[in-house]
Backbone bond lengths (Angstrom), bond angles and torsions (degrees), N, CA, C in turn:
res aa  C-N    CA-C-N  psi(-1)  N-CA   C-N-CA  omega(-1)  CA-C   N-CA-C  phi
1 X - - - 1.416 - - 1.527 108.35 -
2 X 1.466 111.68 133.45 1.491 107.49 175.62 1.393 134.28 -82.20
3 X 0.891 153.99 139.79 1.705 132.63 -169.44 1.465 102.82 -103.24
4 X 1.532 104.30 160.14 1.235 109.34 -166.58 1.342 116.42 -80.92
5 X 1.711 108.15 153.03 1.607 110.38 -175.79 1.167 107.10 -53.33
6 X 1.019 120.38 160.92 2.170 126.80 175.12 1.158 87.17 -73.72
7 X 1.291 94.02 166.20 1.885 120.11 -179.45 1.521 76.86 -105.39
8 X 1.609 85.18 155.86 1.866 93.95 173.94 1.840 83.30 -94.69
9 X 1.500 112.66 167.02 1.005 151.49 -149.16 1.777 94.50 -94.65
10 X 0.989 116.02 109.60 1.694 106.77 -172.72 1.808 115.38 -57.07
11 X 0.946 115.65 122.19 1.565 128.02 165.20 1.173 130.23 -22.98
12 X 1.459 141.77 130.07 1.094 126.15 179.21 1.148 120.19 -80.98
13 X 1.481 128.39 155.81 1.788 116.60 -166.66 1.208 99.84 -75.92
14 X 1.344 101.84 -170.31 1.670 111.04 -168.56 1.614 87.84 -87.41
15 X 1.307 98.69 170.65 1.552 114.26 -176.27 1.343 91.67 -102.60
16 X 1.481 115.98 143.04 1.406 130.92 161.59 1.634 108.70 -61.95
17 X 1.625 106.72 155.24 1.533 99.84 152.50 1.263 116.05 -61.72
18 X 1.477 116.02 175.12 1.535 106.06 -154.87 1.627 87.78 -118.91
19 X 1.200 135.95 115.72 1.106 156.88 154.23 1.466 118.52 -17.67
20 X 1.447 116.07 61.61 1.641 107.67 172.42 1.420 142.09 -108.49
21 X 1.552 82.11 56.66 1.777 93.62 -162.39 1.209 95.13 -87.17
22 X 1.423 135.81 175.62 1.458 155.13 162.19 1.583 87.90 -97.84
23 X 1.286 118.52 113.36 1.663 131.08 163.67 1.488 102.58 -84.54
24 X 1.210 140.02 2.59 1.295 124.46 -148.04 1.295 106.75 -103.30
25 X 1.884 115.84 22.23 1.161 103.96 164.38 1.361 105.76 -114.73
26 X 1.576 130.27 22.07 1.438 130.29 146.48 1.609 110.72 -43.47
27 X 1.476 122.69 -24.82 1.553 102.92 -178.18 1.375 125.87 -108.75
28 X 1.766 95.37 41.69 1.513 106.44 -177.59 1.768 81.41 -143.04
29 X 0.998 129.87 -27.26 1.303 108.22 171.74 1.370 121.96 -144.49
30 X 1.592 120.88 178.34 1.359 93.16 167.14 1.469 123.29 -93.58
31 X 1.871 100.50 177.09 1.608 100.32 -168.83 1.270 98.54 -91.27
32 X 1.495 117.94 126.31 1.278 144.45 162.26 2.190 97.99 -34.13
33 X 0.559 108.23 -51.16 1.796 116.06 -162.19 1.706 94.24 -70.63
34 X 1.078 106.29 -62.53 1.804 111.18 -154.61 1.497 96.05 -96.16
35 X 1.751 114.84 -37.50 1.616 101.41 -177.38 1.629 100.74 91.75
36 X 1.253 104.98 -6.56 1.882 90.89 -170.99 2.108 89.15 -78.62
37 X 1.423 101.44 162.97 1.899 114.25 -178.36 1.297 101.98 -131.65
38 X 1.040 118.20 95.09 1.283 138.57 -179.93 1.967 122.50 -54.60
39 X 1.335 87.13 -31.77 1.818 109.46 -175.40 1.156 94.47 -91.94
40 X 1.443 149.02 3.82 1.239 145.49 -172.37 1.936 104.00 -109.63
41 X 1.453 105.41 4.12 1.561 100.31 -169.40 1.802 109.49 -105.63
42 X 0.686 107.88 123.12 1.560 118.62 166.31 1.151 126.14 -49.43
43 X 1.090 145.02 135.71 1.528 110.46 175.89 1.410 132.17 -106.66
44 X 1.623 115.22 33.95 1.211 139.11 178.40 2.097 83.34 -92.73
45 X 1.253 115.66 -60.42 1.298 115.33 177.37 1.795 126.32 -26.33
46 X 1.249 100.88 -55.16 1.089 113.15 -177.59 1.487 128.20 -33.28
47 X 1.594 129.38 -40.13 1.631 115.19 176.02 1.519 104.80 -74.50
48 X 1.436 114.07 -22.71 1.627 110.67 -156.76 1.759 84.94 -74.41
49 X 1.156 123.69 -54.62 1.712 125.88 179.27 1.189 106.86 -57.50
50 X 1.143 150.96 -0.77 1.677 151.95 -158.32 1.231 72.60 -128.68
51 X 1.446 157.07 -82.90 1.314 144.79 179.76 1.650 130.16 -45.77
52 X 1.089 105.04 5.81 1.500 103.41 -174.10 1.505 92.68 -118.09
53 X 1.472 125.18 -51.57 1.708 125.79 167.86 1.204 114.68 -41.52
54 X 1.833 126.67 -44.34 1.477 97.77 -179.48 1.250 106.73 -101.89
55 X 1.692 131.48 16.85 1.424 114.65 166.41 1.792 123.67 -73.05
56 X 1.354 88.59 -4.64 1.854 96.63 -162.73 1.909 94.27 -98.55
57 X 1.331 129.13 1.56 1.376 143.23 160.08 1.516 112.56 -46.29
58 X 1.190 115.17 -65.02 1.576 129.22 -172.39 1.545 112.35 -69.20
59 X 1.560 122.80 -15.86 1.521 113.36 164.82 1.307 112.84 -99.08
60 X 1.134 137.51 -15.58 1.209 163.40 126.00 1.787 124.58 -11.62
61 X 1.327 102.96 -67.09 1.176 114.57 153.84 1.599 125.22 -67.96
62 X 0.947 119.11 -23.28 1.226 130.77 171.61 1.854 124.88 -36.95
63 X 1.417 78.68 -60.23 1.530 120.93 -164.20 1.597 87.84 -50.44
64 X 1.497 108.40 149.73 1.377 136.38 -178.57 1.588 92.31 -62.97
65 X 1.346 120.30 -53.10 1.240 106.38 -167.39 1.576 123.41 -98.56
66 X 1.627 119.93 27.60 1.253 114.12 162.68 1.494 136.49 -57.17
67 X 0.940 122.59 -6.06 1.492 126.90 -172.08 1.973 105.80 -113.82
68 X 1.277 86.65 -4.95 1.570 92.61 177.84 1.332 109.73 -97.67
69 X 1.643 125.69 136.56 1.611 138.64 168.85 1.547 106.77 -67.98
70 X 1.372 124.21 135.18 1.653 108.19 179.59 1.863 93.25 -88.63
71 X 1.826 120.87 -17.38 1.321 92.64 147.54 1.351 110.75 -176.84
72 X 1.503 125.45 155.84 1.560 121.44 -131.82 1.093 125.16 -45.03
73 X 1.108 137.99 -10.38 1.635 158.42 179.30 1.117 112.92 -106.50
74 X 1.136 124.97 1.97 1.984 115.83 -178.15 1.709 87.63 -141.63
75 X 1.483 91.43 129.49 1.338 110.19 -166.39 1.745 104.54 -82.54
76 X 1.351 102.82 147.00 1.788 112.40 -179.94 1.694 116.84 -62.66
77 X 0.812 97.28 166.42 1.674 106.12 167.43 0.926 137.70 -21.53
78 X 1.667 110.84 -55.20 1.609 149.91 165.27 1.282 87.93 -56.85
79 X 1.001 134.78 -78.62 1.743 139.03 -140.85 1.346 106.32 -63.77
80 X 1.837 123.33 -43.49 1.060 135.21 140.00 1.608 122.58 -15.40
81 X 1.005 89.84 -57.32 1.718 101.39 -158.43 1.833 108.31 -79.72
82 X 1.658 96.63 -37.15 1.414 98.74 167.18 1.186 109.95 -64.93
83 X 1.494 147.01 -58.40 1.398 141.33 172.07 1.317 110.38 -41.20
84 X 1.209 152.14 -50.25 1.575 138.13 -174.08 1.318 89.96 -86.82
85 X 1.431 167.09 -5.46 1.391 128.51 102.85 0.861 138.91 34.73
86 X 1.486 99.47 -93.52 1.536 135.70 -171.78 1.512 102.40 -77.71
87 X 1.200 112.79 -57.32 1.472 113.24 169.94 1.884 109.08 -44.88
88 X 1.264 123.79 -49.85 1.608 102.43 177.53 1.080 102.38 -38.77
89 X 1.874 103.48 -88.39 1.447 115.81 -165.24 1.748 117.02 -19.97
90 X 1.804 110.30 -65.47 1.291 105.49 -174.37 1.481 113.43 -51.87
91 X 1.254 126.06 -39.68 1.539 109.67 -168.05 1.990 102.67 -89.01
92 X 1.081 83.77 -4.17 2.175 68.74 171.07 1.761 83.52 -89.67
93 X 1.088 128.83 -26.45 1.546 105.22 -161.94 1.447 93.50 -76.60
94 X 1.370 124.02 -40.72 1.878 111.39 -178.22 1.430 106.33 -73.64
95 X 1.396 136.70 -23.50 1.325 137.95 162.95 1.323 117.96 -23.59
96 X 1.686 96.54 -71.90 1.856 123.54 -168.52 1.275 85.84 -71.81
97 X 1.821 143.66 -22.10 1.675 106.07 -173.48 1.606 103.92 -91.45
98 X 1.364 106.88 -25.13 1.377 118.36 -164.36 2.208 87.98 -47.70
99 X 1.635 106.23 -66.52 1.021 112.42 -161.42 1.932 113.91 -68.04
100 X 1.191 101.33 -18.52 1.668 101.89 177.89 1.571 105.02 -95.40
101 X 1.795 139.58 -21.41 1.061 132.56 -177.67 1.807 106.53 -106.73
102 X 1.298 126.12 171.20 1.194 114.28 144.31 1.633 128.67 -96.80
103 X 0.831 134.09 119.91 1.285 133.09 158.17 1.951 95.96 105.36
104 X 0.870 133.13 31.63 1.893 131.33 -157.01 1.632 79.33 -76.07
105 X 2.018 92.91 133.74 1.778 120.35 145.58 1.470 102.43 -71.75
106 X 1.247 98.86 126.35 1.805 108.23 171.67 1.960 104.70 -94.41
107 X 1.227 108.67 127.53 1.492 115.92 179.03 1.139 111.68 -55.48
108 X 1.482 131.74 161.64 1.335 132.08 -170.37 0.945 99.82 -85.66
109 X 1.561 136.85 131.45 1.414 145.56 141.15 1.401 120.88 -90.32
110 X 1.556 111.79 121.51 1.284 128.83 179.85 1.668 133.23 -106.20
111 X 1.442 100.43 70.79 1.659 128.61 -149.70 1.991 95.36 -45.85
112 X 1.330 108.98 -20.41 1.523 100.06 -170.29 2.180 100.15 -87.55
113 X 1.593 98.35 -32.96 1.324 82.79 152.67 1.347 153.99 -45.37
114 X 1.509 99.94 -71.77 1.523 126.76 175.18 1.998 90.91 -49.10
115 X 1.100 125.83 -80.54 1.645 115.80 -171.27 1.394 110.94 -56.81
116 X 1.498 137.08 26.29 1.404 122.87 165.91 2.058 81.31 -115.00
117 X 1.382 105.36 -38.44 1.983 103.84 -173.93 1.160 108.92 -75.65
118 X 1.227 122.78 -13.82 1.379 136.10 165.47 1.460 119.79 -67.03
119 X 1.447 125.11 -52.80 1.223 150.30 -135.00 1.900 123.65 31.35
120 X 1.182 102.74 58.05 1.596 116.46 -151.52 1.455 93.88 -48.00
121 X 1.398 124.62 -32.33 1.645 130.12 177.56 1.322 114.53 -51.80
122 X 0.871 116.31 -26.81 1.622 122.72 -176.40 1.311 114.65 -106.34
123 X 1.222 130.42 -18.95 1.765 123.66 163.22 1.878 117.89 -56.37
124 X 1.535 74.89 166.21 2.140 80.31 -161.58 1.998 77.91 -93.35
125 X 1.957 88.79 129.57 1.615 102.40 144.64 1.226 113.75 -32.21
126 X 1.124 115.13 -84.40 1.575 123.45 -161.90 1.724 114.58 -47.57
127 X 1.213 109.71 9.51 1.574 100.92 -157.93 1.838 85.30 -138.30
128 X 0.979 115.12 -24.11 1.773 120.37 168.66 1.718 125.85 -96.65
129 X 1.845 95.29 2.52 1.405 87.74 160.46 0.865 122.17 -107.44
130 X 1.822 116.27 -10.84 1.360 113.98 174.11 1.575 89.84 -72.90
131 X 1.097 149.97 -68.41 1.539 138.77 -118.52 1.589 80.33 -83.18
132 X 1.691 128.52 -75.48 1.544 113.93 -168.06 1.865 107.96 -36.88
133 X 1.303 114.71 -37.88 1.972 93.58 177.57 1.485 100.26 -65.87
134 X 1.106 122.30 -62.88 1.989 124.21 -174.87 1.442 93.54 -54.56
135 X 1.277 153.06 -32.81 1.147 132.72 -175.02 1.688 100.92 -72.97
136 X 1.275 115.99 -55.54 1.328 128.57 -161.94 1.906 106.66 -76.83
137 X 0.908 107.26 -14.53 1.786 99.92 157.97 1.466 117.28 -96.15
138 X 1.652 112.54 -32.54 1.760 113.33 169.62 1.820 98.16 -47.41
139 X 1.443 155.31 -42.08 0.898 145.01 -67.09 1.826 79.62 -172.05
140 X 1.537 122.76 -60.72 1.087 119.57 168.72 1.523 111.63 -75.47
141 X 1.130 123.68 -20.11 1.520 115.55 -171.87 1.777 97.18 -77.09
142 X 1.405 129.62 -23.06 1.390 132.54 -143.79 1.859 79.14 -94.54
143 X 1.524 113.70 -41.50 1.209 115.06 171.07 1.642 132.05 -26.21
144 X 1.879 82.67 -58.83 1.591 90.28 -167.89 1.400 133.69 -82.51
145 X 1.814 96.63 5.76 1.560 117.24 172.65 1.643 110.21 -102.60
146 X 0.861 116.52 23.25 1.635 142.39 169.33 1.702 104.07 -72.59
147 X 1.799 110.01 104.85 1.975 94.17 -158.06 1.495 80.60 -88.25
148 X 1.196 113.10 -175.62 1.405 137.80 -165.71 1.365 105.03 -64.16
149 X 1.431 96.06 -56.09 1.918 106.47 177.40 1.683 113.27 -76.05
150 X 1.238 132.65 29.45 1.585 158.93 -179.00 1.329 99.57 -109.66
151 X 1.144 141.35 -60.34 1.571 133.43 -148.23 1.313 87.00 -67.78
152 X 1.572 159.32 -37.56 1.531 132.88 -155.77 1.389 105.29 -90.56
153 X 1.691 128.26 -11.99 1.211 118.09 -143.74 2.046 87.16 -79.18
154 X 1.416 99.32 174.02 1.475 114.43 -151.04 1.851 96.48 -125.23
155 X 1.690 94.68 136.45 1.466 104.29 151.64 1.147 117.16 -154.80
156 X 1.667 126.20 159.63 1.240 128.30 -176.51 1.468 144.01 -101.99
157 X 1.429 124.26 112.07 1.650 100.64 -155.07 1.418 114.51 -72.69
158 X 0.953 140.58 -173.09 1.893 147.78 -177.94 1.615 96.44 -44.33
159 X 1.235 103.82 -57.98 1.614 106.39 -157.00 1.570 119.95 -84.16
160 X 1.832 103.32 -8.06 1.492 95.92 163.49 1.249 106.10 139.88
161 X 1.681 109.50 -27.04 1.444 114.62 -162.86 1.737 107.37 -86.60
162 X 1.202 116.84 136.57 1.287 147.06 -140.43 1.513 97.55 -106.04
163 X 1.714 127.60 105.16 1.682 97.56 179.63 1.804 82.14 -129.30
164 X 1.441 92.69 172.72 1.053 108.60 161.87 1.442 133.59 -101.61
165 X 1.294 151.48 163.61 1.469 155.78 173.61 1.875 89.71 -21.64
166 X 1.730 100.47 -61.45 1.501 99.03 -148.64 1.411 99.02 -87.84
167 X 1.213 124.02 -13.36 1.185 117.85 166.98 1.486 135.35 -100.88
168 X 1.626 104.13 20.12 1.420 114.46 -166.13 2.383 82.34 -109.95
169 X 1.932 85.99 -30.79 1.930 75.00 176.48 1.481 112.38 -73.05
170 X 1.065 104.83 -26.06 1.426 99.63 -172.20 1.917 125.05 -83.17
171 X 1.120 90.74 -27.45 1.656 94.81 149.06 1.550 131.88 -31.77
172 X 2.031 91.14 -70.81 1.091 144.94 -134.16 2.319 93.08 -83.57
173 X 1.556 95.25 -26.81 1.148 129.38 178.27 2.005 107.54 -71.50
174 X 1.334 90.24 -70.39 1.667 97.24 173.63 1.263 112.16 -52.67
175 X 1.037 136.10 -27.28 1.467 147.02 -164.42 1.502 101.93 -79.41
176 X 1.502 106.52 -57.87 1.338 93.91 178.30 1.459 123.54 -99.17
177 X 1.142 117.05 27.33 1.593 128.48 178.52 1.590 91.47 -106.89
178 X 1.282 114.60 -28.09 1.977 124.93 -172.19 1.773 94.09 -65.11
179 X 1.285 121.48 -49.32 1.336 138.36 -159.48 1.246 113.62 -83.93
180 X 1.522 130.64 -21.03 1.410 130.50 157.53 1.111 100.51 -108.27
181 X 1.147 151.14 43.52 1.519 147.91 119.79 1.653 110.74 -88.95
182 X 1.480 113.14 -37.04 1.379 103.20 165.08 1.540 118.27 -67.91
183 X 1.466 116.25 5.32 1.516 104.90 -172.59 1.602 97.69 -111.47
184 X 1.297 114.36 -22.72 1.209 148.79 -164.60 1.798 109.09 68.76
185 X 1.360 103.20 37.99 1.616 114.00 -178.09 1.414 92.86 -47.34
């Protein structure tokens, strides 16, 4: 009996362009694309909105067509969903230094990296909506211990730009309100 030819090994998707805009004027106005207003957030607001972005993940993922690209360069649902992930974790990790160091350089993170070393295309839905919700309440809870005299303290990203506690959430906010409008969660 003969055995069957191997399957070739499925392809990796195309790589997106790589995203090198400075977003950091979402917190002076709003974003034309998503509509979210960044200068309009409080920053008592902030975990309850960090809780509402990754609750809308898990119907999202759901969907028949999460694992599908709508086209070869713009990543699916999943792929989405793995990046605000990563996005909790990373911004509670500059959070906790912002508030335990003064003034902390945050290392460059290169989101088109990490999702090709990742292979975010290939993770199970079902297993990235629990972690983006558990990521995204670890992330608001770290929020709500933020003392009053915390929101000004300062850190710096790779490229220079200077945020503060309340303005590193409020970014951090557009970002993931940007990401379920790209899913249309």
């Amino acid at each position: 009996m003969t055995e069957p030819a191997p399957q070739p090994a499925p392809a990796d998707p195309a790589t997106p362009e790589p995203d090198a805009k400075d977003w950091t004027w979402t917190l002076e106005r709003p974003c034309p694309e998503c509509g979210f207003d960044a200068a309009t957030i409080e920053p008592v607001a902030i975990p309850a909105l960090v809780r509402d972005a990754a609750s809308r993940w898990p119907d999202v993922l759901a969907r028949p067509d999460a694992t599908r690209r709508p086209a070869p360069a713009r990543w699916s649902p999943l792929e989405y969903a793995c990046h605000v992930r990563d996005v909790h974790r990373l911004f509670q990790q500059r959070l906790e230094l912002m508030l335990e160091q003064d003034d902390p350089t945050f290392a460059n993170w290169d989101q088109d990296e990490t999702a090709l070393a990742e292979r975010y295309w290939e993770q199970d839905p079902a297993v990235v909506a629990t972690e983006v919700t558990e990521s995204g309440a670890d992330l608001a809870d770290a929020y709500t211990r933020v003392g009053e005299g915390d929101w000004a303290r300062t850190g710096v990203r790779s490229n220079g730009s200077t945020f503060t506690v309340d303005s590193l959430g409020r970014y951090l906010l557009h970002d993931l309100f940007h990401h379920v409008w790209d899913v249309r969660g």
